[in-house]
C-alpha atoms as a printed R data frame, in Angstrom:
    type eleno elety resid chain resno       x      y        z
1   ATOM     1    CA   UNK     A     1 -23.186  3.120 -112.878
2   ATOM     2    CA   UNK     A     2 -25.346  4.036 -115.958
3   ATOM     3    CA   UNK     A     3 -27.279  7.733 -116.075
4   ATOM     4    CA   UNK     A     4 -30.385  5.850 -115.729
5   ATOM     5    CA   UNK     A     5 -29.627  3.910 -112.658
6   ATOM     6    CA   UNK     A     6 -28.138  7.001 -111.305
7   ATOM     7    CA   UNK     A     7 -31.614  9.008 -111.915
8   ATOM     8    CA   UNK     A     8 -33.449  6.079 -110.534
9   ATOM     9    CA   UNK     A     9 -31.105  6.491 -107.111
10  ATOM    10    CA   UNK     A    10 -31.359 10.360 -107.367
11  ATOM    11    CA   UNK     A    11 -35.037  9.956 -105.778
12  ATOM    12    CA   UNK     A    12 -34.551  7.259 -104.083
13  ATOM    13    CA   UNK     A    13 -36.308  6.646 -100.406
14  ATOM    14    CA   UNK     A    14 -33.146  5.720  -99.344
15  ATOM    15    CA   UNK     A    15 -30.381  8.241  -98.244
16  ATOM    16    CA   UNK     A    16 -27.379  5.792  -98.911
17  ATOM    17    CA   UNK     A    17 -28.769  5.553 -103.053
18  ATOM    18    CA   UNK     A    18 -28.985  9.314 -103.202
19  ATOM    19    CA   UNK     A    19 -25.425  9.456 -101.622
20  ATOM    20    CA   UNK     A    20 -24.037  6.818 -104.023
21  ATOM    21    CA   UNK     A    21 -26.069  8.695 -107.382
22  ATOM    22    CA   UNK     A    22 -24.124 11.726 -106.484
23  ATOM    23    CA   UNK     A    23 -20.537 10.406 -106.504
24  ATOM    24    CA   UNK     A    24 -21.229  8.395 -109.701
25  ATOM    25    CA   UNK     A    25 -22.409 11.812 -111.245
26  ATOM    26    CA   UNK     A    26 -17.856 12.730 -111.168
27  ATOM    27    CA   UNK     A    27 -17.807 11.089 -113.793
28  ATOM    28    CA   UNK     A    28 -20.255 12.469 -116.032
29  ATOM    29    CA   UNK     A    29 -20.376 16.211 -118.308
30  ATOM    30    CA   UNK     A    30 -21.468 19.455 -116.460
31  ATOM    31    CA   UNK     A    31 -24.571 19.677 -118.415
32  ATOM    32    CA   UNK     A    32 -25.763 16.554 -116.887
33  ATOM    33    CA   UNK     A    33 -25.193 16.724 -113.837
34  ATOM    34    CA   UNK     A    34 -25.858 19.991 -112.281
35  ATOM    35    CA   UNK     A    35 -29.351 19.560 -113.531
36  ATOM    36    CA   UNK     A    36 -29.330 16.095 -111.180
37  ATOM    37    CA   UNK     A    37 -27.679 18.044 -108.414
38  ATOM    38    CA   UNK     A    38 -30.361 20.374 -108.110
39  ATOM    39    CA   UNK     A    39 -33.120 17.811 -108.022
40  ATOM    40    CA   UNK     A    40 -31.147 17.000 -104.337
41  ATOM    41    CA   UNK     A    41 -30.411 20.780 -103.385
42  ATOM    42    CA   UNK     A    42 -33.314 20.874 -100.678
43  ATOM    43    CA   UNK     A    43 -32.967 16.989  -99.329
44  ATOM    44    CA   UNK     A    44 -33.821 16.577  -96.195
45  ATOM    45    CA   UNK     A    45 -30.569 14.988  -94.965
46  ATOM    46    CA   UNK     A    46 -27.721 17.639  -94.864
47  ATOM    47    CA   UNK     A    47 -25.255 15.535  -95.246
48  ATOM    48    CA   UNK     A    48 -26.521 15.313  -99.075
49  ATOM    49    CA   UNK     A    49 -27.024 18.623  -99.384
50  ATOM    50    CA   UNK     A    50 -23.178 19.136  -98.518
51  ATOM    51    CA   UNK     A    51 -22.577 16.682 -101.768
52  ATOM    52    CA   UNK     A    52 -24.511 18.627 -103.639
53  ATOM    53    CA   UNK     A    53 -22.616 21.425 -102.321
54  ATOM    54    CA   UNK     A    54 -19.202 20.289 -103.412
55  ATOM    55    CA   UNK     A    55 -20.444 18.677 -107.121
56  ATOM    56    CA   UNK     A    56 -21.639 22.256 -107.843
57  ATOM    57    CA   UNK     A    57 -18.313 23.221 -106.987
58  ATOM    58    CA   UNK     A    58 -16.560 20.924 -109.488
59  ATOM    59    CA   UNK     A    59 -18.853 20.941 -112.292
60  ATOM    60    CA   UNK     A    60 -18.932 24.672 -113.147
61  ATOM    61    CA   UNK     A    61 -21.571 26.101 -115.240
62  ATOM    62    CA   UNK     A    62 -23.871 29.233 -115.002
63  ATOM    63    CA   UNK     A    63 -27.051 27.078 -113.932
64  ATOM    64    CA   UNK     A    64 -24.528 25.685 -111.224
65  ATOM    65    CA   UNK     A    65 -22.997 28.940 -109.816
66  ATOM    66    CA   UNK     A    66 -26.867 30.351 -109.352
67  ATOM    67    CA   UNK     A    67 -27.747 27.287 -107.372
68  ATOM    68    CA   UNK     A    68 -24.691 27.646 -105.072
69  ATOM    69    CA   UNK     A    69 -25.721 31.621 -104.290
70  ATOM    70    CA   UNK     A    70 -29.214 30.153 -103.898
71  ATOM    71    CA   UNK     A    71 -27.830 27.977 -101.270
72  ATOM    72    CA   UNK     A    72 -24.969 30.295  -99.220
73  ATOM    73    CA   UNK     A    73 -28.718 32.872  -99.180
74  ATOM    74    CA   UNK     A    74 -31.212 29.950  -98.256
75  ATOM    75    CA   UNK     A    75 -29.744 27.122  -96.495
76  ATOM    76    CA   UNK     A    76 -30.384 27.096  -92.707
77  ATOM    77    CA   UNK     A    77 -27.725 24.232  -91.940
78  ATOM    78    CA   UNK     A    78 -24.230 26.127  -91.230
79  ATOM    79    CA   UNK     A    79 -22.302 22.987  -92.409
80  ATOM    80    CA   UNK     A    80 -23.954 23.056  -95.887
81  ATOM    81    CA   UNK     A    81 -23.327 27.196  -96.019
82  ATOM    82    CA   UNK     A    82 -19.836 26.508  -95.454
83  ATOM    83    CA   UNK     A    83 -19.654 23.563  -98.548
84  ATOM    84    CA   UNK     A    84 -21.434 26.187 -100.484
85  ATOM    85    CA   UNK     A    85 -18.917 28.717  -99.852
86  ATOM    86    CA   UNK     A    86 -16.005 26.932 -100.052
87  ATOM    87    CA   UNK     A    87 -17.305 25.728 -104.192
88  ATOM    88    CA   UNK     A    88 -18.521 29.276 -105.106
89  ATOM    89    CA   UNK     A    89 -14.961 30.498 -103.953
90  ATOM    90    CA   UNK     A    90 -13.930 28.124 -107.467
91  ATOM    91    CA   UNK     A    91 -15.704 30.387 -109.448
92  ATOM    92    CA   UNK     A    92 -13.537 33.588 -109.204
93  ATOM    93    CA   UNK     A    93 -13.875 37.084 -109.129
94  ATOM    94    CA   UNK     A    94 -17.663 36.758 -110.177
95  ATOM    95    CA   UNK     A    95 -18.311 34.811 -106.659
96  ATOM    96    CA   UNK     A    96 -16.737 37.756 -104.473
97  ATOM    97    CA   UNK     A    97 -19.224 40.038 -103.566
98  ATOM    98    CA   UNK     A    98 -21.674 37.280 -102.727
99  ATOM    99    CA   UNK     A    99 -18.667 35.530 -100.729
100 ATOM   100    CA   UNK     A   100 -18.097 39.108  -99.223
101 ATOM   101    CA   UNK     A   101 -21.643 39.709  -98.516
102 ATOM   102    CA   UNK     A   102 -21.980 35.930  -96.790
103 ATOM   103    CA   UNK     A   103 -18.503 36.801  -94.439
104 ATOM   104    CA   UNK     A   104 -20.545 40.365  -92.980
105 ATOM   105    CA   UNK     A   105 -23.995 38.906  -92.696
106 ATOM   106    CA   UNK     A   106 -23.026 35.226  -91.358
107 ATOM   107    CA   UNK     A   107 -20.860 34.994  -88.012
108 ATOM   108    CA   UNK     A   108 -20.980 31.626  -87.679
109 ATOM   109    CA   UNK     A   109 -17.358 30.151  -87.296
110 ATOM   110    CA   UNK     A   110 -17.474 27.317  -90.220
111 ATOM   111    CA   UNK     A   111 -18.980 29.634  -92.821
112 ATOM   112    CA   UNK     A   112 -16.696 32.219  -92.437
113 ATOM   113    CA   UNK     A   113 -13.528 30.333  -92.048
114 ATOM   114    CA   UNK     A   114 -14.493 28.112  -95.147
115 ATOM   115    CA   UNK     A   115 -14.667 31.597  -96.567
116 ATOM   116    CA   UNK     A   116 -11.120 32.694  -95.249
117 ATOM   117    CA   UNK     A   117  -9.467 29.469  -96.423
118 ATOM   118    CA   UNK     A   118 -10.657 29.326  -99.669
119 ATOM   119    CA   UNK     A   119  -9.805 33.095 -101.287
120 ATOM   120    CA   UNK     A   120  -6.350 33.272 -102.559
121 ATOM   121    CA   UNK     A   121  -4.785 36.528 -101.103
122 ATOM   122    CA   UNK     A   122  -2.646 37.434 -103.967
123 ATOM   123    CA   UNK     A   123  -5.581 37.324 -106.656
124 ATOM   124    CA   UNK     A   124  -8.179 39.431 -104.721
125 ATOM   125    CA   UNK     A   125  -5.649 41.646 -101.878
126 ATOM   126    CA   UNK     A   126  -8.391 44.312 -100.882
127 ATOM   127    CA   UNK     A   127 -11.189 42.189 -100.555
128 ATOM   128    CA   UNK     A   128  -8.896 39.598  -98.386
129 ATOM   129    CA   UNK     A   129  -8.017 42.809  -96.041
130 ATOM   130    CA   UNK     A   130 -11.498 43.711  -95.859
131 ATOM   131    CA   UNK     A   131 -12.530 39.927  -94.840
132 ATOM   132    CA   UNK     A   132  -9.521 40.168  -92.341
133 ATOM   133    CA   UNK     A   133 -10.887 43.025  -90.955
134 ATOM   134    CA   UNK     A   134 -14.629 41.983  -90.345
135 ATOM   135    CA   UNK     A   135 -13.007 38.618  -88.882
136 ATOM   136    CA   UNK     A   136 -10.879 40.399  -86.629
137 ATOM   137    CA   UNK     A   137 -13.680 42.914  -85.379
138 ATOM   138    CA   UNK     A   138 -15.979 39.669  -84.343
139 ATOM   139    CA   UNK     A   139 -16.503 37.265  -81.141
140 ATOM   140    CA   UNK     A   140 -14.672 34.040  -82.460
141 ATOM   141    CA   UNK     A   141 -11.392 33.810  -81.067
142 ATOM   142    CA   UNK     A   142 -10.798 31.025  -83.834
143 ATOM   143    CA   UNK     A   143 -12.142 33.686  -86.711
144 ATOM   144    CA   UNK     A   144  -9.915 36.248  -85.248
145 ATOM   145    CA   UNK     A   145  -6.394 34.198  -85.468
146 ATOM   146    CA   UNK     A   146  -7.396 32.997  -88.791
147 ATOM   147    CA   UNK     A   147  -7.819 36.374  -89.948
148 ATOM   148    CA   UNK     A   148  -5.104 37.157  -88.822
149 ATOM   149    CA   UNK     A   149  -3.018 34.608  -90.341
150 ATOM   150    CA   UNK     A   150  -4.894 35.661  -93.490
151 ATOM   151    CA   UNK     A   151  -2.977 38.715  -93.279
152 ATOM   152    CA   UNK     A   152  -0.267 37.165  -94.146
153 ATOM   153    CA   UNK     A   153  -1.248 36.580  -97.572
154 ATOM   154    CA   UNK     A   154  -1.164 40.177  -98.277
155 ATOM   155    CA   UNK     A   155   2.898 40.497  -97.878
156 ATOM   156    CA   UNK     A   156   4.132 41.538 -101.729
157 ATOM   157    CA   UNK     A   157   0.083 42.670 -102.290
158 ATOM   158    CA   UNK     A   158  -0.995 46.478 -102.450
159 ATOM   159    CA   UNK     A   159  -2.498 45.640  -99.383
160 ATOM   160    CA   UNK     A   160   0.597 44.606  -98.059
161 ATOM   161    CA   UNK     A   161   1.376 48.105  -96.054
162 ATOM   162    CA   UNK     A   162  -2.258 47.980  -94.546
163 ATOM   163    CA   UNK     A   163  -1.628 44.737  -93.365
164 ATOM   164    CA   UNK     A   164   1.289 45.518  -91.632
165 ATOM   165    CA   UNK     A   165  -0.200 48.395  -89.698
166 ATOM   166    CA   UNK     A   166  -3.289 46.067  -88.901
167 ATOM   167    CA   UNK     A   167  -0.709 43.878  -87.032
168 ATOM   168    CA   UNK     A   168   1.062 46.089  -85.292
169 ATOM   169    CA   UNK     A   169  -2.110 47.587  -83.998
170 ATOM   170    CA   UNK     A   170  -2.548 44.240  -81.930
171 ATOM   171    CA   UNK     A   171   0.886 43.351  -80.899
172 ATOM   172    CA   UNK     A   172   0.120 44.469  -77.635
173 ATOM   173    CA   UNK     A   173  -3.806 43.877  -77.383
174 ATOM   174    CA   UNK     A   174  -4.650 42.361  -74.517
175 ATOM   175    CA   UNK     A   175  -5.483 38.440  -75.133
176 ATOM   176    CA   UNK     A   176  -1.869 36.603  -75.190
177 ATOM   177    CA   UNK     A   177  -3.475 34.296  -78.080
178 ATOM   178    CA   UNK     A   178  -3.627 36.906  -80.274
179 ATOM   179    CA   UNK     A   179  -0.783 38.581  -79.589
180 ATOM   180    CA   UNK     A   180   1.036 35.374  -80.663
181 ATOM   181    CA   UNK     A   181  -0.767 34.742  -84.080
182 ATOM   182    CA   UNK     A   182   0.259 38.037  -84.632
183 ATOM   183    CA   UNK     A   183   3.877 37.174  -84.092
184 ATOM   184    CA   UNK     A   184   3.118 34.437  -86.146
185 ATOM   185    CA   UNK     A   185   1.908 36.641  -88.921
186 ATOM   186    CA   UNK     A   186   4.754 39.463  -88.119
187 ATOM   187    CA   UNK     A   187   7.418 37.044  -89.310
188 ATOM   188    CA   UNK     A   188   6.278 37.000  -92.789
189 ATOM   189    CA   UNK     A   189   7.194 40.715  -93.299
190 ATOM   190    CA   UNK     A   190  10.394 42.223  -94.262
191 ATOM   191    CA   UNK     A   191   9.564 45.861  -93.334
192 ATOM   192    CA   UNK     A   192  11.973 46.866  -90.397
193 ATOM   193    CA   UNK     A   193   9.356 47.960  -88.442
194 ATOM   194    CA   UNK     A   194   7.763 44.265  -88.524
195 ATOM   195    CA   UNK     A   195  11.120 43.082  -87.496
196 ATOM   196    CA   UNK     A   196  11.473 46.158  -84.579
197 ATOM   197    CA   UNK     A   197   8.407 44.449  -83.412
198 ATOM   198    CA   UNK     A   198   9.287 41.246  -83.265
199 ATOM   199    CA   UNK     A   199  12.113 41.642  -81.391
200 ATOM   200    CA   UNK     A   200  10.258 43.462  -78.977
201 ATOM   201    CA   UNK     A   201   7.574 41.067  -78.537
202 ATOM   202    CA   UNK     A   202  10.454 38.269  -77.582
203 ATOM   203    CA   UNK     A   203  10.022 40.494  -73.879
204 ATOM   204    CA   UNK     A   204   6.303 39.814  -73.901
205 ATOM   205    CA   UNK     A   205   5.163 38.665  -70.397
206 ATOM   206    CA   UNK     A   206   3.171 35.525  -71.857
207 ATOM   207    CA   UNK     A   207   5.401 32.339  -73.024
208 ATOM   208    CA   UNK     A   208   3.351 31.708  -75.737
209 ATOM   209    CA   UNK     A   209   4.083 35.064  -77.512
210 ATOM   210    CA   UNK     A   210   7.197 34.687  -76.682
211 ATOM   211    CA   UNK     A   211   7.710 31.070  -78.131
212 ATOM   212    CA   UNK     A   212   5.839 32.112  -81.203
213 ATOM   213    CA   UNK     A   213   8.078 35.367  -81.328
214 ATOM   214    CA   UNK     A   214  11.030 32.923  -81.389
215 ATOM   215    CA   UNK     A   215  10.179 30.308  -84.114
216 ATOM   216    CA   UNK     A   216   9.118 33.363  -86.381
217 ATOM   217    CA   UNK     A   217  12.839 34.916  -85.907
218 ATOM   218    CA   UNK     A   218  14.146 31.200  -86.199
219 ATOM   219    CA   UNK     A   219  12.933 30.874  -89.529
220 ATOM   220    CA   UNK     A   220  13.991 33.890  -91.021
């Protein structure tokens, strides 16, 4: 599609043009698209506000990386927050306190897990403990066994000691779930005191802790 016909669809009346403009924009220079992207950053259907989302993601420039803060701060739909998220993650370090400050201030599931998935744990090990920890002190079940897995990241990290002690705190906490995403999460360490709980937890009174205490000391 030419740049024309692909401004022409950008305002469109009709959702499926403004859709179609937007994927056509891949194949064009940063410089002209994000200014496009924008024109669509407060449509009224979500779903094209998650496109414009993801293109801000991929088409990294300055003007681009403001928009995406704009939109993690403004947006009121949780699915577009999450999109928003998950692209300024692609930015690096620069992105991480406004990722950070989005994980405290936002509890809803998608944002934060978007958030979770998308920060490597190696690059950025304190603020990926710190992330953990917020997750972990929350509501969501799912938040808190995906932090948890998280933690797992951390093993060979500065963090990685910290980690450690943050699993073996809840190796005995109360919800069986838990307790086996922490096995889960136990079997990545080498410390002998990750292994010492392990083998413990294979007495655990729940089968599911137990089974998940078993494939960890299966693998290793």
């Amino acid at each position: 599609m030419e740049l024309n016909q692909i401004e022409a669809y950008i305002d469109s009346p009709n959702p499926q043009e403004r859709i179609k403009a937007i994927t056509e924009l891949r194949k064009y220079t940063p410089s002209v698209v994000v200014p496009l992207l924008k024109r669509r950053m407060y449509d009224q259907e979500f779903i094209i506000r998650s496109f414009v989302a993801m293109g801000l993601g991929s088409k990294q420039t300055d003007e681009a990386f403001q928009a995406l803060v704009n939109l993690i701060e403004y947006e009121k739909d949780t699915n577009v927050r999450a999109e928003a998220a998950n692209s300024l993650a692609k930015y690096g370090e620069r992105a991480y306190p406004h990722l950070m400050q989005l994980f405290e201030q936002d509890s809803n599931w998608l944002v934060r897990y978007s958030i979770l998935a998308a920060l490597p744990g190696t690059d950025a090990p304190e603020i990926v403990l710190q992330l953990c920890l917020w997750g972990i002190a929350g509501e969501n079940t799912f938040i808190q066994k995906a932090s948890i897995a998280n933690l797992e990241k951390l093993q060979g990290t500065s963090q990685a000691e910290e980690a450690l002690e943050i699993l073996l705190s809840l190796a005995k906490i109360e919800e069986p779930e838990i307790r086996a995403q922490v096995a889960r999460a136990l079997g990545y360490f080498e410390q002998p005191k990750a292994k010492a709980a392990l083998v413990e937890m294979q007495q655990d009174q729940d089968y599911r802790v137990v089974g998940a205490t078993l494939e960890r000391l299966l693998q290793n």
